[in-house]
N, C-alpha and C positions, 0 to 999 in steps of 0.2 A: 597461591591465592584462589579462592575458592569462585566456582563459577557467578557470574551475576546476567541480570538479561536486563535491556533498555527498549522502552515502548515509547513509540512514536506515532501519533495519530495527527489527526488532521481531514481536511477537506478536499478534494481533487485541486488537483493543482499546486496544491502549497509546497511542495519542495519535499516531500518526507523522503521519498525513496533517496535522492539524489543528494539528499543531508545526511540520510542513513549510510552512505556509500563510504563517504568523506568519513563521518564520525567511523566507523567499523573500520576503513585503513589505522585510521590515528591511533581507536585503541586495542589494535592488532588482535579485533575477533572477526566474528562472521555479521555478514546481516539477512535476515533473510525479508526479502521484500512479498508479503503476503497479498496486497493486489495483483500483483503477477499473478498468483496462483486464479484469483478468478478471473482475469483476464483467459488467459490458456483455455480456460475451461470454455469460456464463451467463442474460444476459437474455434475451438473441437464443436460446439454447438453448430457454429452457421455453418464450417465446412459440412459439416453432415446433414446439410437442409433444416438445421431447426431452427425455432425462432428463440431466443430468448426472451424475449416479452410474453412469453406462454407458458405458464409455472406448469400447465398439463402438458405440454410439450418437455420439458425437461426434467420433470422429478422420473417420469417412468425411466427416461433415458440414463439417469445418472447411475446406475451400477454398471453399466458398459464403459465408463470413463476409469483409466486409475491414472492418478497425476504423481506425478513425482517432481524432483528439485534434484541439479547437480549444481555442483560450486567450483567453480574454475575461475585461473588466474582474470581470467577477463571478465567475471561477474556471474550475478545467479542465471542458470536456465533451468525454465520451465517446459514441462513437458506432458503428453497427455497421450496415455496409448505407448508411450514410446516415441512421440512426433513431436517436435524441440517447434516451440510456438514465440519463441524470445525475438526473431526480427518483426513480427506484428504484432505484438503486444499493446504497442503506443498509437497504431492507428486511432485514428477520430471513428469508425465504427467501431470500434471494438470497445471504448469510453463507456458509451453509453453500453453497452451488450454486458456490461461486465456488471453496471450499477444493475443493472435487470437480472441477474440470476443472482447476485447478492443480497438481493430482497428475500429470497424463499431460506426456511428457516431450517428445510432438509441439507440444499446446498450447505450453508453456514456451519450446521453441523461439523460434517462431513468434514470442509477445511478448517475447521478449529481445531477437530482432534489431528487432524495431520499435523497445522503450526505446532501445536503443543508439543508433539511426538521431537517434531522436529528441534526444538527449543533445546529439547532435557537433554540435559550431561556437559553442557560446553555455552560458553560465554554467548550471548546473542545477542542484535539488534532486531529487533523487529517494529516494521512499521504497514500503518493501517489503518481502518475505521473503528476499531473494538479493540485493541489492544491492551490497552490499560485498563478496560472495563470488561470485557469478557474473556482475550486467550490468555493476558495474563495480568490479573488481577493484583499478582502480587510483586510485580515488577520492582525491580530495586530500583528506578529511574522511569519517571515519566513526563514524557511530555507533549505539548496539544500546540502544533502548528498549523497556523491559518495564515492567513492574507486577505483583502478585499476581491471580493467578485472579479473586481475588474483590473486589478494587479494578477492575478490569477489567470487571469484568460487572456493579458498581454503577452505571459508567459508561457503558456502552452501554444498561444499563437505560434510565439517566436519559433518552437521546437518544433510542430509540424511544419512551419515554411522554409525549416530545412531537410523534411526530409523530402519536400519537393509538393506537401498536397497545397490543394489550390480550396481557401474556407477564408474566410471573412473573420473578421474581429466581433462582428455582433452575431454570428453562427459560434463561435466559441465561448461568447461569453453566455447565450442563450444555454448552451450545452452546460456551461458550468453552473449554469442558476437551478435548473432542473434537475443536476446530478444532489446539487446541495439539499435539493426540496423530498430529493426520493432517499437521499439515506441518512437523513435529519430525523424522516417521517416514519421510515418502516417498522415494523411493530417488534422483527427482531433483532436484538441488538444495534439501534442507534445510534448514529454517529453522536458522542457527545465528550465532554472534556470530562475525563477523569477528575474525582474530588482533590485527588494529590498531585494532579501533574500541573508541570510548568508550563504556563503559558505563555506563548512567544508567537506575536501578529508580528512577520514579515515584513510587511506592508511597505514599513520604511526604513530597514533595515539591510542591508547588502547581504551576501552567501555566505560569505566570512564570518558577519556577524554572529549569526545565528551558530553556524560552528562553535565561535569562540564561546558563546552562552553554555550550549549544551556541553562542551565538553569541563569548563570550568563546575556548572554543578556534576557533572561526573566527578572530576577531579578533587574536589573539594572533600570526597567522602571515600576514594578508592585512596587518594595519595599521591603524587605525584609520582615518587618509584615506582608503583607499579602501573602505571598505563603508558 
């Protein structure tokens, strides 16, 4: 069976990576979760004193960063330097640090041609904000998950109060209005639905759901044998 790759975009919050997870066991490939990589990045930013909100703070710095991805039975790590950034990834500072150096369009570059790199030769899921419309345009499977604002930010509530931080329901939903307003808005490469992807609102649909969706138009076009 010849390789294929599957894009997943969408808005913070809405489930991609952890949809991506689920679909990539079922159809026994990889997935490589492309916010991570700028998450990481933004890690490597503030531990080194910088700000992310300062595109002249960070473009000088960025040839001192090399990031790489390993794939291990327990899932992707991201890493920067050599320095594995995978347990703070999902902090609430790091949210916002991330939409901030995603805006400059040297960054974006930079991990686009890594995704891509990483994509070629073998099956992939990839999920993100550009996927279907810029790292890969010609995706054999696309699709554009959302959710409301504020199903979205019940959600991520829920996952930060367990990993102990102490934020508010309307600090997360503010977070998430403002992530949606800065990578709707930015000039490169904007968050938007691909003309060919499938669209699936959340909203009111369960985790299963949405599974079951995505992997049926999978399946509908690979065959059932093979996946």
């Amino acid at each position: 069976m010849r390789h294929y790759t599957i894009a997943i975009d969408g808005p913070s919050g809405a489930g991609k990576s952890t949809s991506a997870d689920v679909l990539a066991k079922r159809l026994g490939i990889s997935h490589l979760d492309t916010g991570a990589m700028y998450r990481a990045l933004a890690c490597a930013l503030i531990a080194d004193g910088l700000n992310p909100a300062k595109e002249d703070e960070v473009i000088p710095a960025l040839s001192a960063y090399s990031l790489s991805v390993e794939f291990t039975p327990e899932g992707q790590h991201t890493l920067v330097n050599d320095q594995d950034w995978t347990e703070r990834l999902y902090d609430h500072e790091i949210s916002q640090a991330a939409s901030d150096v995603s805006r400059y369009p040297a960054v974006r570059r930079y991990l686009v041609a890594e995704q891509r790199r990483i994509a070629e030769g073998q099956s992939f899921i990839l999920d993100g904000r550009d996927i279907g419309t810029v790292v890969l345009p010609d995706a054999d499977w696309k699709f554009f998950l959302t959710a409301s604002p504020e199903v979205r930010a019940k959600r991520r509530l829920k996952d930060l109060e367990a990993k102990g931080e102490e934020i508010t329901f309307a600090e997360v939903l503010k977070d998430i209005q403002r992530r949606d307003d800065q990578d709707q808005s930015r000039a490169d490469s904007p968050l938007r639905r691909a003309s060919d992807a499938y669209l699936i609102d959340s909203s009111e649909l369960s985790f299963e759901q949405v599974i079951e969706y995505m992997a049926q138009k999978i399946e509908e076009k690979l065959g059932f044998q093979d996946v």
